[in-house]
GUBAMI-605809 format. One record per residue: residue in one letter; chain; x, y, z of N, C-alpha, C in turn. Coordinates in steps of 0.1 Angstrom, whole numbers. Each point is the difference from the previous one (the first is absolute). Example, Ala and Ser with C-alpha at 12.3 -4.5 7.8 and 13.67 -1.06 7.14 Angstrom:
<rs>
   res   chain     nxx     nyy     nzz    caxx    cayy    cazz     cxx     cyy     czz
     A       A     132     -57      78      -9      12       0       9      12       0
     S       A      -4      11      -7       9      11       0      -8      11       8
</rs>
This chain:
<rs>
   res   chain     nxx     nyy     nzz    caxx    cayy    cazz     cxx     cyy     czz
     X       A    1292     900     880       0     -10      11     -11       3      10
     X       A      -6      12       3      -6       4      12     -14      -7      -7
     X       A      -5       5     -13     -11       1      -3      -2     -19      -1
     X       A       5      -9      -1       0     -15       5      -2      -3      11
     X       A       8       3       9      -5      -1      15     -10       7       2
     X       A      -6       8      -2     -13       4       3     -14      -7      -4
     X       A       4      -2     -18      -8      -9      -1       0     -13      10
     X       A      10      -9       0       0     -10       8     -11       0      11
     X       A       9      10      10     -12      -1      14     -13       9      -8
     X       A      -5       5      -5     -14       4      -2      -9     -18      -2
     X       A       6      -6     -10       1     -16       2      -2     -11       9
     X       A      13       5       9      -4      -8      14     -13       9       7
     X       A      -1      11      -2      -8       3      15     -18      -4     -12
     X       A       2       1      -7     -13      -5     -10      -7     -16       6
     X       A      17      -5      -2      -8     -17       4       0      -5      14
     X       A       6       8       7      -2       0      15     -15       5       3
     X       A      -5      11      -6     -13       5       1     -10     -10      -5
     X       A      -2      -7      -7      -4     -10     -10      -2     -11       8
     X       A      12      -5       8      -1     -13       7     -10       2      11
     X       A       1      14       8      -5       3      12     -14       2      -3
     X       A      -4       1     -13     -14       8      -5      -7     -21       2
     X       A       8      -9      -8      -6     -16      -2       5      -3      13
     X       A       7       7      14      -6      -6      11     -11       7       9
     X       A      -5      12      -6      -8       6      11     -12     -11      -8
     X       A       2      -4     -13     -16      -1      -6       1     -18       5
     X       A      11      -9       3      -4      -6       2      -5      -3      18
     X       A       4      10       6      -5       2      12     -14       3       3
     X       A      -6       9     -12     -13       6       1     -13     -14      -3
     X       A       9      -9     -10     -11      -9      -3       0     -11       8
     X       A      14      -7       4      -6      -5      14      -4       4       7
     X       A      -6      14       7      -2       1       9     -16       1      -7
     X       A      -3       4     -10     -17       0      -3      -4     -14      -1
     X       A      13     -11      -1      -6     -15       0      -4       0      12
     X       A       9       3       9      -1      -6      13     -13       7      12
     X       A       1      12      -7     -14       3       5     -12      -5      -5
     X       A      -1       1     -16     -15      -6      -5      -2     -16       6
     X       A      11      -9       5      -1     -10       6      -3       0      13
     X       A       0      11      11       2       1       9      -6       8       6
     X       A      -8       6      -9      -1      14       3     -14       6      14
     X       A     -11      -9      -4     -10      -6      12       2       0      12
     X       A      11      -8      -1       7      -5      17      11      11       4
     X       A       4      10     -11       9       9      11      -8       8      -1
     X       A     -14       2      -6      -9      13       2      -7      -1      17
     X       A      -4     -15      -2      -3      -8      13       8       5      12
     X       A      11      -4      -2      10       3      10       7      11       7
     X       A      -4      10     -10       7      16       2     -19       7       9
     X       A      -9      -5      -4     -13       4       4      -1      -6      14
     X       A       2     -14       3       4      -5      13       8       6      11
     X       A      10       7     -12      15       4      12      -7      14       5
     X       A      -5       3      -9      -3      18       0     -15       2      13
     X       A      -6      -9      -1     -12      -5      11       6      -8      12
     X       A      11      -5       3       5      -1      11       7       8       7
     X       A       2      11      -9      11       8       3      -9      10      14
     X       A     -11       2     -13     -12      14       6      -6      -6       9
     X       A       2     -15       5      -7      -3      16     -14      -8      -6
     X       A       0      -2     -12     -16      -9       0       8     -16      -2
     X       A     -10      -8       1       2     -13      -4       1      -6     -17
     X       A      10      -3      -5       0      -5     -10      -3     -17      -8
     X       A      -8      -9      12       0      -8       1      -4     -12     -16
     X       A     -10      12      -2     -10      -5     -16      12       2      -9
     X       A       7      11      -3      12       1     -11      10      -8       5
     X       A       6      -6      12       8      -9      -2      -7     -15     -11
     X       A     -11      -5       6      -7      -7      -6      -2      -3     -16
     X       A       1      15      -2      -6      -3     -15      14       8      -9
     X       A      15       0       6      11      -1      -2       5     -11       1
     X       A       1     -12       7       3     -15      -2      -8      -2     -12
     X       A     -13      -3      -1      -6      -1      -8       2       4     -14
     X       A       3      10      -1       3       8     -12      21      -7      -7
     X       A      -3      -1      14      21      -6      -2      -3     -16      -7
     X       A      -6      -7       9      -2     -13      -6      -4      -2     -12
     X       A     -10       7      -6      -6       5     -12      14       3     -10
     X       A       3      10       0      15       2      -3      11     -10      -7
     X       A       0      -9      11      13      -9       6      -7     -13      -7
     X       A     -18      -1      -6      -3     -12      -8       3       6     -12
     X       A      -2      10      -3       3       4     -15      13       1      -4
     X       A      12       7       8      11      -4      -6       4     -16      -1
     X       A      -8      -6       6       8     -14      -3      -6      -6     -12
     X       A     -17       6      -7       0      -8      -7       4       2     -17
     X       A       5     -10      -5       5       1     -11      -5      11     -14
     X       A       6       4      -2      -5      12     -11       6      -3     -16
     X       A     -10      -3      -9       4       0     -14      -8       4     -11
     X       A       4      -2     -12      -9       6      -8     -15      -4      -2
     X       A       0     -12       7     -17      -8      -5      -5       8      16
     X       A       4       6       8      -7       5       9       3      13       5
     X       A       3      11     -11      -4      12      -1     -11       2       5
     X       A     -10       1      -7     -11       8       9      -6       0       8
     X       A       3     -13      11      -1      -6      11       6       9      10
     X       A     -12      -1      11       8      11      11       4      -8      10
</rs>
């Protein structure tokens, strides 16, 4: 009897392990989406914050962070399919 319950939970804690492993991995690739999409304008952004912090003016990186966001914000809208793979 023992040696069934044991198997069992070695079982459960197997697929519990399993499920947590396909959500760390789907965490890791949206977040490499959301960066390679994005990634300009929070490089932009964190370089801004980090130069306002130290007392200089960040005026040109806010600039070329809209910029970079708009740029962004045209590309996800525009339509993506197989006849325009290699299109950037």
């Amino acid at each position: 009897m023992k040696l069934s319950h044991t198997c069992r939970r070695n079982k459960q804690l197997g697929q519990g392990m399993t499920e947590y492993i396909v959500i760390v991995a789907l965490i890791a690739v949206s977040a490499i989406t959301v960066y390679s999409l994005f990634g300009r304008t929070l490089r932009d952004q964190t370089a801004g914050l980090a130069m306002e912090m130290s007392g200089q003016d960040a005026g040109d990186n806010i600039s070329t962070a809209k910029t970079n966001a708009n740029t962004a914000t045209t590309k996800a809208e525009t339509a993506k399919n197989m006849g325009s793979y290699n299109e950037n």
